[in-house]
N, C-alpha and C positions, 0 to 999 in steps of 0.2 A: 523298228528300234533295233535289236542289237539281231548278230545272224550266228545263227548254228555254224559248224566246220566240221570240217576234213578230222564197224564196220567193216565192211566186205570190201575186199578188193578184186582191183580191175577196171581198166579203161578201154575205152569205146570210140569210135569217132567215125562217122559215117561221110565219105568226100569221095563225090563221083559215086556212087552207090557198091565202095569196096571199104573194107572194114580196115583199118592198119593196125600192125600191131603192137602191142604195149608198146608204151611208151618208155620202159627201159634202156632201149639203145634209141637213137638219133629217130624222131619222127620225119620219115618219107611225105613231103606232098606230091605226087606224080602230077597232080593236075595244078599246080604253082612252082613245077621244077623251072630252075631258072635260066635253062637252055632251049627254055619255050617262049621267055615271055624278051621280045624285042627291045631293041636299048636304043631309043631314043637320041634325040640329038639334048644338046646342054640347054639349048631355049627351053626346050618344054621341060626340061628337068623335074619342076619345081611344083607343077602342076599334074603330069600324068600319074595317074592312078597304078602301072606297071611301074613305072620305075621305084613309084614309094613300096610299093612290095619287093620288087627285088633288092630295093635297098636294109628295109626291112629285117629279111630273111639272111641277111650279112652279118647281120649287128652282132650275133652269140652262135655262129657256127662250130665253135670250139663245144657246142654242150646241146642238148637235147633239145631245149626250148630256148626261143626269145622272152618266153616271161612266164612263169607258174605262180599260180594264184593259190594261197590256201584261205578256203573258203567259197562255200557256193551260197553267199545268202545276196542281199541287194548290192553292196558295195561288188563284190567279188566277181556275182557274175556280171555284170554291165562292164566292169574292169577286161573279163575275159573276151565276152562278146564283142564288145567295139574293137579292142585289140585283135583278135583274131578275123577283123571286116576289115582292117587297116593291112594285112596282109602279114600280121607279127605270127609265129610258130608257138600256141598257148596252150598250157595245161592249166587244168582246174581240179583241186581234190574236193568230196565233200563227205562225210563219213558220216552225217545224219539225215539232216531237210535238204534237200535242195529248195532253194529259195530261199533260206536261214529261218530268221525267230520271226521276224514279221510276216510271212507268207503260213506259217508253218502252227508256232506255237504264241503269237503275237498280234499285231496290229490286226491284219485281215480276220480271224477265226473269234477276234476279240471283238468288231464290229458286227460281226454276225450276232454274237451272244447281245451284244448293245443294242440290238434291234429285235432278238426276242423279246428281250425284257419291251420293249417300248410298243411293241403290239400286244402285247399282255396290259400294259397301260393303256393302251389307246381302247381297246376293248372296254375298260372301264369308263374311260371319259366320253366314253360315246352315248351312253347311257342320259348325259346331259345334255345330247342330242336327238334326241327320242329314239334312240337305237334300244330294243330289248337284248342284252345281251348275258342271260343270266346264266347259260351253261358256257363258261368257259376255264379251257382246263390246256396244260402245258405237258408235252409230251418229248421229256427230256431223252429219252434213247431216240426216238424219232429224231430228233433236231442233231443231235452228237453225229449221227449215221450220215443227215443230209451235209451237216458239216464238212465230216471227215470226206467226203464225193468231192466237194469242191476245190477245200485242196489240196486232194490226189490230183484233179486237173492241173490246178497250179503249177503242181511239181512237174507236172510230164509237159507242161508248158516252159519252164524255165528250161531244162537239161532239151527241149528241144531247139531252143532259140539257140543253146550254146553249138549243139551239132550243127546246126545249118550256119553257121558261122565259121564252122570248121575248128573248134576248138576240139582238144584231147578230154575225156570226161574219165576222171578219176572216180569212182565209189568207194574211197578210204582216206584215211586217216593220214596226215603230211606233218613231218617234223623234219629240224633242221639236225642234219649228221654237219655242215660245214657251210661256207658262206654264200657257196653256189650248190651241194648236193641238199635233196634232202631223200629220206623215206619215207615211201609213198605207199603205204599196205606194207608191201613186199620188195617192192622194188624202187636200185636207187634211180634217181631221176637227177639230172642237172639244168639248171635254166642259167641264163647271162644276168635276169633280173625276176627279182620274188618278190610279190606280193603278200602282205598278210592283213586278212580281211575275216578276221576269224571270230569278230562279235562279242558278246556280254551274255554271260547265264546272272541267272537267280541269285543273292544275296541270304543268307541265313545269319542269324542272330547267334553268339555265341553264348548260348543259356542252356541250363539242362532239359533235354526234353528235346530239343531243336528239330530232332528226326522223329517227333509225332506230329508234324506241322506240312501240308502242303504250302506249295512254291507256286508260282506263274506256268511253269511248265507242266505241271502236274492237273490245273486247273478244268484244259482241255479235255479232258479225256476220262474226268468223273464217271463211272458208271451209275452215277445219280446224283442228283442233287439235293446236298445235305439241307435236314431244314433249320438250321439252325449254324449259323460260319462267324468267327470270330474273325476279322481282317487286322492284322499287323502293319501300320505303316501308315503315313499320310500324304504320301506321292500318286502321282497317276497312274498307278497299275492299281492301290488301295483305291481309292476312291471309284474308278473306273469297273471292278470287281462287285464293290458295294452297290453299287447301283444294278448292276446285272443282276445279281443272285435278291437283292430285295423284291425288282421289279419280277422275276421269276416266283416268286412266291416263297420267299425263304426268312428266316429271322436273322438279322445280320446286326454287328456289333462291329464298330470300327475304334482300332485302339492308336494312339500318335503321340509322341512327345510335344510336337509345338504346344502352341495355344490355336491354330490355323493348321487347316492342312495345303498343302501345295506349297513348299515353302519355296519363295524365288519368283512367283506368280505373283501378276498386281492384289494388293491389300485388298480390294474391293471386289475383286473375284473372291479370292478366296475366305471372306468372311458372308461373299454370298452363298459361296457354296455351304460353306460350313451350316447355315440353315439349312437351306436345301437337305440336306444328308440327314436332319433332324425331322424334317419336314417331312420326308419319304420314309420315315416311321425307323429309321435306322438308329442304336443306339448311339451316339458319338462319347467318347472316352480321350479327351485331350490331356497333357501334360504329364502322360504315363508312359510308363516303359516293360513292355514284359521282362518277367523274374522266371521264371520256368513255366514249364509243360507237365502236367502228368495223365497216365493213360485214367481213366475211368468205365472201365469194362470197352465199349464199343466206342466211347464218348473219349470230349477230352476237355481237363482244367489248367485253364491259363491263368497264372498268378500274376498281380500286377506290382506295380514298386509301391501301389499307394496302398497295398495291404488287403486291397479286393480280388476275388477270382471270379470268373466268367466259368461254367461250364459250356462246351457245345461241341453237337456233331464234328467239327474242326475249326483247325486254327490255321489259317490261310496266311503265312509271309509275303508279305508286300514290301519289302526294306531295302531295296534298292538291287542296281545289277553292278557287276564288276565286270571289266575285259577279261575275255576269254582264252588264258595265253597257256595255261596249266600242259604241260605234254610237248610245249611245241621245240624244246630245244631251242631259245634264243641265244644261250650262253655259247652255244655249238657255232653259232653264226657273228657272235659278239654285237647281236642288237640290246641294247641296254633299254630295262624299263622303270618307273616308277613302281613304289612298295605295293600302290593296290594293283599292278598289272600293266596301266594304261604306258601303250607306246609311247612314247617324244616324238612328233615331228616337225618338219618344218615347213615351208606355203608350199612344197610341191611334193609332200608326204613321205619326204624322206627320211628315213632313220638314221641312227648316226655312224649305220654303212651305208656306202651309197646306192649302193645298186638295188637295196631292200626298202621297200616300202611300205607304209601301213596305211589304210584307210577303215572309213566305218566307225560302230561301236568301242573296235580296239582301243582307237588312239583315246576315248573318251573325251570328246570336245563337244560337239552338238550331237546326241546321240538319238537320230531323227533318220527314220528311211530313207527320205528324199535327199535328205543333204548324203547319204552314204553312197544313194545312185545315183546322183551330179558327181563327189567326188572320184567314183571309180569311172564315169565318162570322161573325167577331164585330164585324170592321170593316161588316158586311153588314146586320148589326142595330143596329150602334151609328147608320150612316148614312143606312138607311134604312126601318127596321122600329123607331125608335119605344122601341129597347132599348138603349141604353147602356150594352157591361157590354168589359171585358176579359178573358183569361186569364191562367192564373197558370202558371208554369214552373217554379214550385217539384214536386218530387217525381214526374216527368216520366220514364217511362221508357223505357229504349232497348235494344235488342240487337246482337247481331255476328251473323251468320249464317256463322261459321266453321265448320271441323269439326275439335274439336265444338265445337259455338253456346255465347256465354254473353250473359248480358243482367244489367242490372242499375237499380236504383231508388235515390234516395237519396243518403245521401253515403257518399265512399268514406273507408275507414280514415283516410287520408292528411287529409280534411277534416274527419274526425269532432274536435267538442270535447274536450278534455281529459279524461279518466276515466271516457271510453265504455267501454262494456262488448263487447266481440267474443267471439261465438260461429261456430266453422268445426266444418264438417265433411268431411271427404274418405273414399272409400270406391269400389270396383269395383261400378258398375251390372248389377243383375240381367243386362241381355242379353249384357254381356261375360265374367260368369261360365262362359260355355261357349263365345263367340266367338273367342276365344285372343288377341283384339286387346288390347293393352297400353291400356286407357284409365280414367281417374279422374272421378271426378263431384267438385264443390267446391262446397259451400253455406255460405254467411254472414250473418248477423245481427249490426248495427251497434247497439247499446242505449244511449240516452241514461242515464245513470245517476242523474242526478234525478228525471226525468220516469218512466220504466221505458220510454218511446216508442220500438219499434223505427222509427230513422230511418235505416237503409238495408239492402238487401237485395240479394245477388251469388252468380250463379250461374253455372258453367262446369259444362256436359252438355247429354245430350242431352234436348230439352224442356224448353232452358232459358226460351227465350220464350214461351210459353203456360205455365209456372207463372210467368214474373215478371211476366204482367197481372194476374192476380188480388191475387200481395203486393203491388203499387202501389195498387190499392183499399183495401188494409190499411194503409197506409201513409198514406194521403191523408186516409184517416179517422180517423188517429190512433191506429191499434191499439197496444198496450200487450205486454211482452215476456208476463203474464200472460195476456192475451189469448190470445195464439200455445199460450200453456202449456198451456192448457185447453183447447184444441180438440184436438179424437178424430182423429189422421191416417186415411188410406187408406191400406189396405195391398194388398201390396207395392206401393208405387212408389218413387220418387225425393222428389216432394214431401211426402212425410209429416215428411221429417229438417226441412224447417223450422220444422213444431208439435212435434219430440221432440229438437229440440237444447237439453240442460239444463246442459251443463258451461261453466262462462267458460273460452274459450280464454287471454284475456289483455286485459288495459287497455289503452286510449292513453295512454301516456303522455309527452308534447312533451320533459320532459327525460332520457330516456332510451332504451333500446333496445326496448322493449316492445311499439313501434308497427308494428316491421320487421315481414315477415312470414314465415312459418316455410317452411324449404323445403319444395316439394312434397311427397306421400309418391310 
């Protein structure tokens, strides 16, 4: 999701195994100098590898770099690194994570904790497996320590992908002094074209008390696990949270304005989930809004608008994230942004200077890692590799790492055209047949009913994201509901109900009740 930026300064860059120095005056390549590399005839122009580096290395000789990236998280570095394989002169600042929020304080460290909680579960249901598993106990410094190991690896994995690429490695902080300088720690730095790839932080509530409440970032790095967590918010970082810290052994209370949470998500997800979250013993608290915070000796009371308070160990913000632009000097460069931060761009991420770009969480469009590391590859080859192309964001898919997970591709009910076809299926997953755990698997198919084009596809269980990469393939290539029909499931599992769901549950239909979705079973 969104990435940390541009601390300590000082840049690095290891080419030929000689170090160069800062990048304040003109970055020397000795081993890409361009009375080395032979000029071709005009035939091969188009396709040799040296000419697109010499041509490359032309582009912004007036200035330090062919392109400076501020940001080292997913969009940024793949921005740097492919540019800097293409033969372009790159700098990268980053003044926190390297890797950003996803590697760091996000998606990856977030899946770890989702798969504590879910061995602590499975421990239990194994029990209705004749497994004796009566001493089992969670060793929250133990798992934070194995955590924090892995990624450290990450990070000395990322900043080394960018070296061996030949990129300039900032460790500071990058703001705009003008439209090509900026400051860089300490020093001014120039590039021909700038990147800003600089992410989304934590969102806080403007209520009194706000700073007794842990954030997303703050999460990580608990020196224990409170037993008792109030979650603010009914988006995927809330829900996502609640599940971890309940399945870890915690008492947890989830509070959200909707009447659902996940809002934007199909109807039938999210009123499955919303069981679920009751079901896994978590209090749910819909159609409230926190009113303040107050300390209570070690503890804390969270006030609500409906006149109730919650005491507990903490009150955990979940309520969204905003682009991360605060420091960066755009006024200085005259990139212009919207009031909550998010850049303006356009299909090949330009702002509305030209030579500055934004990608990632910044722009706030699909704010998804993968889409952030497609987009900084493609601005990579569009700029410097000779390949012009874009991505597309149509049929793009996503998951929740709740428990239990659902993901989904497509469009949801709510968006489906008029006199689509919906096919659902609900049913107790083999493993819970003997687990004693109260939980429902939900599977959906969205049918165009002209075309037969299955155009969206939604799942709540377990394994729900590893069967929804595969339907986005089917999806993206246009599979057809016949298609689906004809293929031979695997049996037993979960994923077979989406090639043997044959009954129409029920139409869309705009002027009537058809579209609602059926209560759970």
């Amino acid at each position: 999701m969104g990435r940390g930026w541009s601390g300590s300064t000082g840049a690095r860059k290891r080419t030929g195994g000689m170090t160069l120095p800062p990048a304040g005056a003109p970055a020397n390549r000795p081993d890409r100098d361009r009375a080395a590399i032979p000029f071709p005839s005009h035939a091969n122009r188009a396709t040799n590898p040296y000419v697109r580096r010499r041509e490359n290395r032309m582009i912004g000789m007036n200035h330090d770099f062919d392109l400076f990236v501020i940001g080292g998280g997913s969009a940024g570095v793949r921005l740097a690194r492919i540019a800097a394989g293409h033969g372009a002169r790159v700098g990268i600042a980053e003044d926190r994570h390297w890797g950003g929020t996803c590697v760091n304080i996000g998606c990856v460290p977030k899946k770890l904790m989702v798969m504590a909680a879910e061995y602590g579960l499975g421990a239990t249901d194994a029990r209705g497996f004749g497994w004796d598993m009566r001493a089992v106990a969670h060793d929250w410094p133990g798992f934070i320590a194995a955590k924090d190991r892995e990624i450290g690896r990450l990070n000395g994995a990322y900043t080394g992908l960018l070296e061996r690429a030949g990129a300039t490695i900032f460790n500071a902080r990058a703001r705009f002094l003008g439209p090509h300088t900026l400051m860089v720690g300490e020093q001014h730095v120039t590039a021909d074209r700038i990147a800003i790839a600089t992410g989304g932080q934590p969102l806080r509530p403007a209520i009194p008390g706000a700073d007794l409440a842990i954030v997303s970032d703050d999460a990580f790095h608990l020196p224990a696990r409170p037993e008792h967590v109030v979650m603010v918010g009914g988006g995927y970082i809330a829900v996502e949270f609640a599940g971890i810290l309940a399945g870890l052994g915690s008492k947890v209370d989830i509070v959200y304005r909707q009447p659902l949470p996940l809002r934007g998500f199909d109807p039938d997800l999210r009123a499955g989930l919303a069981e679920a979250l009751a079901a896994n013993g978590i209090g749910v608290h819909h159609g409230v809004e926190p009113v303040r915070i107050e300390a209570a000796g070690a503890r804390r009371r969270l006030h609500l608008s409906n006149g109730h308070m919650i005491e507990a160990d903490c009150v955990f913000f979940a309520t969204g994230r905003a682009p991360n632009v605060a420091g960066l000097g755009l006024d200085k460069a005259g990139v212009t942004a919207r009031p909550g931060g998010a850049i303006p761009i356009d299909e090949d991420y330009r702002t509305n200077v030209p030579h500055i770009f934004a990608l990632g969480d910044v722009t706030d469009r699909l704010n998804l890692t993968p889409v952030a590391t497609a987009e900084g590859h493609a601005l990579a080859d569009t700029l410097f590799g000779n390949r012009p192309r874009r991505i597309s964001l149509a049929n793009v898919a996503s998951a929740v790492f709740s428990i239990p997970p659902l993901a989904t591709v497509g469009v949801t009910e709510d968006a489906a055209p008029d006199g689509a076809k919906v096919f659902v299926a609900r049913f107790t997953p083999m493993r819970h047949t003997l687990s004693g755990r109260a939980r429902k698997t939900m599977m959906k198919l969205i049918v165009d009913a002209e075309t037969d084009q299955v155009i969206g596809a939604h799942m709540l269980g377990e394994d729900a994201a590893e069967i929804m990469q595969g339907l986005a393939v089917a999806i993206t290539a246009g599979a057809t509901k016949a298609d689906f029909d004809r293929t031979i499931g695997i049996h037993p599992t979960a994923a077979e109900e989406f090639v043997t769901l044959r009954t129409e549950t029920r139409r869309v239909n705009r002027g009537g009740e058809s579209a609602k979705p059926r209560a759970a079973e």
